[in-house]
N, C-alpha and C positions, 0 to 999 in steps of 0.2 A: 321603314322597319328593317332590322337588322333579317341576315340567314337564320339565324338560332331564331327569331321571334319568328319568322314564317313555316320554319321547320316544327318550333313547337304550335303553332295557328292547324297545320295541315295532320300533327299528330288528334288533335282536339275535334278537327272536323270528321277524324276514321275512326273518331269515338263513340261508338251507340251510346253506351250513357251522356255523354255530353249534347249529339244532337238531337237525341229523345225528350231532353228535359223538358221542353217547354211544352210538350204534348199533354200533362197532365192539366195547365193550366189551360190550354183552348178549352181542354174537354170538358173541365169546371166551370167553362163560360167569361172567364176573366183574359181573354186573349187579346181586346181594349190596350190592359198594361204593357203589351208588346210592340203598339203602334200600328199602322197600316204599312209599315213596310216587310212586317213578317205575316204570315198565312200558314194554317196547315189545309193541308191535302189529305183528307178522307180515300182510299182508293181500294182497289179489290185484286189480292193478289191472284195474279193471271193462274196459277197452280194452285194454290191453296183454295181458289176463292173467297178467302176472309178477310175483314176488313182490315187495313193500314192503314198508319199514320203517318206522315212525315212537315217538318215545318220546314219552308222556302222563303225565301227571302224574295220581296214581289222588286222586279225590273222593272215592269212598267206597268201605269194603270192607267189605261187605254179608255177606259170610260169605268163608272161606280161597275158595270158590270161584266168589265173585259181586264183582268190580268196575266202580264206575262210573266211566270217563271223559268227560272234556268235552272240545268240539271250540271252543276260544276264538276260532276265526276263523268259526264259524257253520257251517248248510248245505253251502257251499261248500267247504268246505276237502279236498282231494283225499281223504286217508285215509276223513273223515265219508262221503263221495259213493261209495268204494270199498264198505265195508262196507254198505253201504245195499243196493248192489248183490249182494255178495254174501259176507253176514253169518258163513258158515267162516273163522274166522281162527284162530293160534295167538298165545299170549302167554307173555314172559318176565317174572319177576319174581322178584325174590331167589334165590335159589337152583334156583327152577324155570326152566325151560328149555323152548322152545318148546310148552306145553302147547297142544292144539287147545280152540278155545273156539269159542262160538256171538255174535255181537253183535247187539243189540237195541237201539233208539232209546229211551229216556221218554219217557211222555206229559210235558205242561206242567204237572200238580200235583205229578208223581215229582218232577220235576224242578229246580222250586221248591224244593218241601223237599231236597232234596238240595245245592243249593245256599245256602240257609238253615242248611244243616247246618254246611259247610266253611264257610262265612260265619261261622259261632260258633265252630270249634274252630281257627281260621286266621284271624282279623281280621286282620293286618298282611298276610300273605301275597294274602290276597283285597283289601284293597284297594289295593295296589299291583298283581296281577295285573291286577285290572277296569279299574283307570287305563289300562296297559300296553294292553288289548284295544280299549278306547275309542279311545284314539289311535292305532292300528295300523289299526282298522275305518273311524275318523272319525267313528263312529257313538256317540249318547250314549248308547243305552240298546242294544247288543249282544244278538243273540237268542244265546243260547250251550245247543246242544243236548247233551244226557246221552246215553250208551252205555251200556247194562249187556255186558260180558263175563261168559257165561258159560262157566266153566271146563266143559270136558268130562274123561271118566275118561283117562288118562295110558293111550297107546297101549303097550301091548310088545312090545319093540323084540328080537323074537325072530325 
């Protein structure tokens, strides 16, 4: 991909309508049509305490009930700062629907390799995403931290 296509990629990702979209469809239950490599994150904002949305694209899936998300706007990025806070969250994904999950940081060699990982099974995707994060950030070398969700057992709804 050219500078202009990553420059217009990294305008699209500091989009709220842009990366909002798909939240209406998890919330409908049709989140299936997204595939299992996107997810939203259910989370509670640390100050507000009301619920948020955000959709992440899954790095790895460590088992049906362990995925890893990346925060590509770093520390900062409101969701990352949320969960950090306070790590109950629930997660949508294919077919499942709001499952409650537990979030956890990786340390920096998890991490590594995990991104080493999606590095190998996504080369186009990852280096057009890292382009897109670079110029979005400014920043050449982006710290981009990992989340493991852990899925918890599916409440009943009795």
């Amino acid at each position: 991909m050219s500078d202009r296509v990553h420059a217009w990629g990294a305008r699209l990702l500091q989009s709220r309508t842009f990366v909002r979209a798909p939240i209406p469809l998890f919330r409908a239950g049709l989140g299936f049509l997204l595939t299992r490599r996107l997810l939203m994150l259910e989370h509670v904002g640390r100050t507000s305490e009301q619920a948020r949305y955000v959709v992440l694209e899954v790095v790895r899936e460590e088992s049906p009930g362990a995925l890893v998300v990346a925060s590509g706007f770093g520390r900062t990025s409101q969701w990352f700062r949320n969960v950090v806070a306070e790590p109950r969250c629930h997660v949508s994904i294919g077919f499942t629907r709001r499952r409650p999950a537990v979030a956890t940081v990786l340390g920096a060699a998890e991490s590594e390799a995990a991104l080493a990982d999606y590095q190998q099974a996504h080369p186009g995707s990852w280096e057009d995403l890292s382009a897109i994060i670079r110029k979005a950030t400014g920043e050449a070398d982006p710290e981009i931290p990992l989340v493991r969700l852990q899925l918890q057992a599916a409440r009943s709804t009795r």
